[in-house]
C-alpha positions in Angstrom: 2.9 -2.0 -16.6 5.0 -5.2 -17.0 7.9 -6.1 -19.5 8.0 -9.2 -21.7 9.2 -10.9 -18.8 6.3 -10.0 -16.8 7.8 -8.2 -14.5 6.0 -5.1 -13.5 8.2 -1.7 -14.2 7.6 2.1 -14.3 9.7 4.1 -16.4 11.6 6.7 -13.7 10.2 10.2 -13.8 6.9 9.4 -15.7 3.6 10.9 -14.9 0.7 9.2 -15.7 -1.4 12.3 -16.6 -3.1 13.7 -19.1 -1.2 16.6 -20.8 -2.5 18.4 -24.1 -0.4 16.8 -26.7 1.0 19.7 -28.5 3.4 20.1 -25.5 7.0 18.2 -26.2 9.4 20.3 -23.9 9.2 21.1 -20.1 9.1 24.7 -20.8 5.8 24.3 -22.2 3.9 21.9 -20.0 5.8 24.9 -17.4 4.0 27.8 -19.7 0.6 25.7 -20.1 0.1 24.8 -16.5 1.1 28.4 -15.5 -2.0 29.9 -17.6 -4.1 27.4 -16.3 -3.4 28.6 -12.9 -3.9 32.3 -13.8 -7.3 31.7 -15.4 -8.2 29.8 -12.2 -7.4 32.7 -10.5 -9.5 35.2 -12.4 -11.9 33.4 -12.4 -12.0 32.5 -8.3 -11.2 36.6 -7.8 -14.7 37.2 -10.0 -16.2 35.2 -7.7 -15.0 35.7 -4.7 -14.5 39.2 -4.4 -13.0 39.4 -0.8 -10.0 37.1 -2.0 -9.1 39.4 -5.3 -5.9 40.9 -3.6 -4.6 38.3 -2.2 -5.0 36.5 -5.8 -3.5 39.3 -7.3 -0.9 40.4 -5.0 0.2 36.2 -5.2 -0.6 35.0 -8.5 -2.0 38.0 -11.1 0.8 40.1 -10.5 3.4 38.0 -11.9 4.8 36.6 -15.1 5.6 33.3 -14.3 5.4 30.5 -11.7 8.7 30.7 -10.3 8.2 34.4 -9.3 4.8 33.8 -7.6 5.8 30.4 -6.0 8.8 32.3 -4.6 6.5 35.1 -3.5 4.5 33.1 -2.0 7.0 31.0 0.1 8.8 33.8 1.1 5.8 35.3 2.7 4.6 31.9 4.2 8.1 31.4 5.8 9.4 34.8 7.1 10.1 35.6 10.5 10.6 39.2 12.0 14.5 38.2 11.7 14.1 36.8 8.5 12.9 38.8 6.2 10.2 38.0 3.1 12.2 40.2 0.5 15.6 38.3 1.9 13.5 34.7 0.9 12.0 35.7 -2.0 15.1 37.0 -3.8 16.4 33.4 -2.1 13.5 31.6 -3.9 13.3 33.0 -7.1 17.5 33.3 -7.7 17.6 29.2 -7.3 14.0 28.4 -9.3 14.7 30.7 -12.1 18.8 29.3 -12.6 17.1 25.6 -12.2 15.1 24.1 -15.1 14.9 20.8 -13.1 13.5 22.2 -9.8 11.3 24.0 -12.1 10.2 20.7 -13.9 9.7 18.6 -10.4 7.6 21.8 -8.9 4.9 21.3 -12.1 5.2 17.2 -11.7 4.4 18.0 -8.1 1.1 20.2 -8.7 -0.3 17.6 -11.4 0.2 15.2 -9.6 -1.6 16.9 -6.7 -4.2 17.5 -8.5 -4.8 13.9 -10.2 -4.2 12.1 -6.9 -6.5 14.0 -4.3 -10.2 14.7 -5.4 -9.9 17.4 -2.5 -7.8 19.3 -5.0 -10.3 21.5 -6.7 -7.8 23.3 -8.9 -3.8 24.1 -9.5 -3.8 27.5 -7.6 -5.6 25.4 -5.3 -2.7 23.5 -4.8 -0.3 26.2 -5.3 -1.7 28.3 -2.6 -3.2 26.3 -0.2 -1.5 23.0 0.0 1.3 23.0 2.6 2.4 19.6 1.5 3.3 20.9 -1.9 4.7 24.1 -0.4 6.9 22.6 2.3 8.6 20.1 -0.5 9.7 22.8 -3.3 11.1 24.7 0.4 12.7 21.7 0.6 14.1 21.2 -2.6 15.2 25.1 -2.1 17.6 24.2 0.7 18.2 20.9 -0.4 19.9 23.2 -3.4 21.2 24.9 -0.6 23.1 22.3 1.3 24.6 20.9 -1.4 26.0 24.2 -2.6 27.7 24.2 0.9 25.2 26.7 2.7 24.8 24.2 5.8 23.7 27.3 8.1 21.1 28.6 5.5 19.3 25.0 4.3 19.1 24.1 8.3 17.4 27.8 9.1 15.1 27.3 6.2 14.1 23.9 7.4 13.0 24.7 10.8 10.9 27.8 9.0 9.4 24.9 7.4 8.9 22.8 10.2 7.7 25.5 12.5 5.1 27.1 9.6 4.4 23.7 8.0 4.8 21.4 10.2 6.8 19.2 8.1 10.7 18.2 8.9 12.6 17.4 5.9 16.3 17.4 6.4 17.9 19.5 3.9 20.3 16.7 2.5 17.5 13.8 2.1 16.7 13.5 -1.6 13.2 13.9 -3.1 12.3 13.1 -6.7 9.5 14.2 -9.6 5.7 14.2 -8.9 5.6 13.8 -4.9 2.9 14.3 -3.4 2.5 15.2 0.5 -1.6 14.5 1.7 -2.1 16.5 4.0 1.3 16.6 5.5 1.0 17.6 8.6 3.8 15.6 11.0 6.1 14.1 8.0 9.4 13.8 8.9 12.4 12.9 6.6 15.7 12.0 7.9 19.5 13.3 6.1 19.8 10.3 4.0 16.5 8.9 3.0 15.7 9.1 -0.6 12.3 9.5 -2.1 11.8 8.5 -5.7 9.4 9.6 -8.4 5.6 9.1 -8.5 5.5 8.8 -4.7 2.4 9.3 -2.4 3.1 10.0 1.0 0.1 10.7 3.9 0.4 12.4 7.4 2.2 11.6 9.9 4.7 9.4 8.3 8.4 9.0 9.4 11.5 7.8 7.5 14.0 7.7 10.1 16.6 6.4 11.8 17.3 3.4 14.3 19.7 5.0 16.8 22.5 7.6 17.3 24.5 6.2 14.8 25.6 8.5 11.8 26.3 7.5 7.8 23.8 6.2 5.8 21.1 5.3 8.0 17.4 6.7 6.4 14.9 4.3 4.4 15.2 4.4 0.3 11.9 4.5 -1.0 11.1 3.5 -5.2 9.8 4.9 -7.1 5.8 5.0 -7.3 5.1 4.3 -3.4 2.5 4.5 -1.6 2.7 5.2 2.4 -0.1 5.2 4.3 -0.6 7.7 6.9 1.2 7.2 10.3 3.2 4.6 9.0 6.9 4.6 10.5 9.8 3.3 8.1 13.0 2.9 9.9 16.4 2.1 9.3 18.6 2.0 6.0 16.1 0.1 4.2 14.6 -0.3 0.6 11.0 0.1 -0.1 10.6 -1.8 -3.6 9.1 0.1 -6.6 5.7 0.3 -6.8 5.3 -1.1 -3.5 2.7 -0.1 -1.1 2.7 0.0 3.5 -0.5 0.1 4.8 -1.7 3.4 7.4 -0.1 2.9 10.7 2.3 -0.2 9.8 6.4 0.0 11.3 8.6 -1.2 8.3 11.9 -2.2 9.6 13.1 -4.3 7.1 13.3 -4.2 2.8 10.0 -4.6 1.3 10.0 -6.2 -2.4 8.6 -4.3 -5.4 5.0 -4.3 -6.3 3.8 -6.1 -2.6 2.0 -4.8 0.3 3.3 -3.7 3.5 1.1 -4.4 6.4 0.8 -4.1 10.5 3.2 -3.4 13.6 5.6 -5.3 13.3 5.0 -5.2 8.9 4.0 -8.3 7.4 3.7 -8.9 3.4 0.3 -9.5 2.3 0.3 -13.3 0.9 3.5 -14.5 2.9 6.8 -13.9 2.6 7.6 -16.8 0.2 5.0 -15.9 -1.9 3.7 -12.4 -1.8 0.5 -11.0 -3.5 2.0 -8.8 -6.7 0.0 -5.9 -7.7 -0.1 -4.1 -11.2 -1.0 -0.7 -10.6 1.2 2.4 -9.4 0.2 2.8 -5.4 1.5 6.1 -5.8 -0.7 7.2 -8.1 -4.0 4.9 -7.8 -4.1 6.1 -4.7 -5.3 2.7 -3.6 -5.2 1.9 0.4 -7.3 -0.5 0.6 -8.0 -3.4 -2.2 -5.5 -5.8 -0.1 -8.4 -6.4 2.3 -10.3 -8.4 0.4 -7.5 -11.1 0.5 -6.6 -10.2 4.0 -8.3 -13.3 5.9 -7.4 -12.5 9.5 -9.4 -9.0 9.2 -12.3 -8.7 11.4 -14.7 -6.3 13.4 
């Protein structure tokens, strides 16, 4: 989308998803999307009879989606010293006194489920997708650390990392409708920041550049795509709506709306004059249309 001066912009926060248009407030897109995932679950439990206590015991049972997504993360990230019933209470006393975190956990399962075509359903994703599961963990002890429970946040993030294998620091800052492909090996340093509408695949690191402290963790815009394995390092920006190709090491800013690729990371069309895209990387989903104008690309 571009403005009258033709820039391109994307409003912060917005989804581009279809929602049934009676719903106005977040508690109702909340209510909607949490019957959708019940009836998902009936109906997978009719057919599927082996898996109809596990649906119920996860999903069926309860009233609402903070009480089973607490359930099941407190189950997922237990330990024999740290104790489901201790997580859950954990879990479901932070979700159900925080409307936002509430609100970013349903941005995160649509957009799930309107990015990957892997994702077959919403319980799917709530279930089954450690990706989704390891970022509203996250967003638990990022709660956590800014309340001034250091000791907690960090225990809960190595329970993530060791059962997801994810590393997010507890202080880095994640936005609305993020979605984690995959997941496995993302790591997140203590200050990156990831905005809203962004698309990140395996294997990707936002880190640092030494042993320096302070603010030293990439910034990424909203609506970003980063390609799996790609390493983004330093106190950098990644522009909105900018997109860095699988595999590429960004160590320096990358303007809005361009394309990020190779080791060291060049811009597709030159640095003077980049290519532009219009669409949302994040959520096109789109690796690969900068090939065609990509002339040094061979087999």
């Amino acid at each position: 989308m571009r403005n009258q001066s033709g820039a391109a912009t994307m409003p912060a926060g917005e989804l581009r998803i279809s929602s049934p248009s009676r719903l106005t407030e977040p508690g109702e897109e909340e209510a909607w999307l949490w019957a959708q995932i019940k009836a998902e679950s009936r109906r997978d439990a009719e057919s599927e009879p082996a898996l109809a206590s596990y649906l119920y015991s996860t999903i069926l049972s309860h009233s609402s989606l903070e009480r089973s997504l607490s359930f099941h993360l407190g189950n997922k990230l237990c330990s024999s010293t740290l104790l489901s019933t201790l997580l859950y209470d954990l879990f479901l006393d932070t979700f159900s006194n925080d409307p936002e975190l509430r609100s970013a956990a349903v941005a995160d399962l649509r957009a799930a489920r309107m990015r990957d075509p892997a994702c077959v359903s919403f319980s799917h994703c709530l279930l089954n997708y450690k990706g989704f599961l390891a970022c509203q963990a996250h967003r638990v002890a990022h709660k956590l650390w800014n309340q001034m429970r250091q000791p907690l946040a960090l225990a809960l993030q190595s329970r993530i990392a060791d059962v997801f294998a994810v590393d997010i620091h507890p202080a880095a800052k994640i936005g609305k409708g993020v979605l984690f492909d995959h997941a496995t090996g993302v790591v997140v340093g203590e200050t990156a920041v990831i905005g809203n509408n962004v698309s990140i695949l395996h294997h990707v690191t936002l880190g640092g550049t030494g042993k320096v402290g302070g603010n030293r963790h990439p910034k990424i815009g909203d609506g970003v795509l980063i390609g799996a394995g790609a390493t983004i390092l330093g106190n950098i920006k990644i522009g909105e709506g900018a997109k860095i190709g699988a595999g590429s090491v960004v160590l320096i800013d990358v303007p809005p709306w361009t394309t990020a690729v190779g080791n060291p990371a060049r811009l597709i069309g030159g640095k003077e004059k980049p290519a532009m895209h219009e669409d949302v990387p994040g959520e096109s989903m789109d690796h690969t249309s900068f090939i065609s104008e990509w002339s040094d690309y061979s087999i």
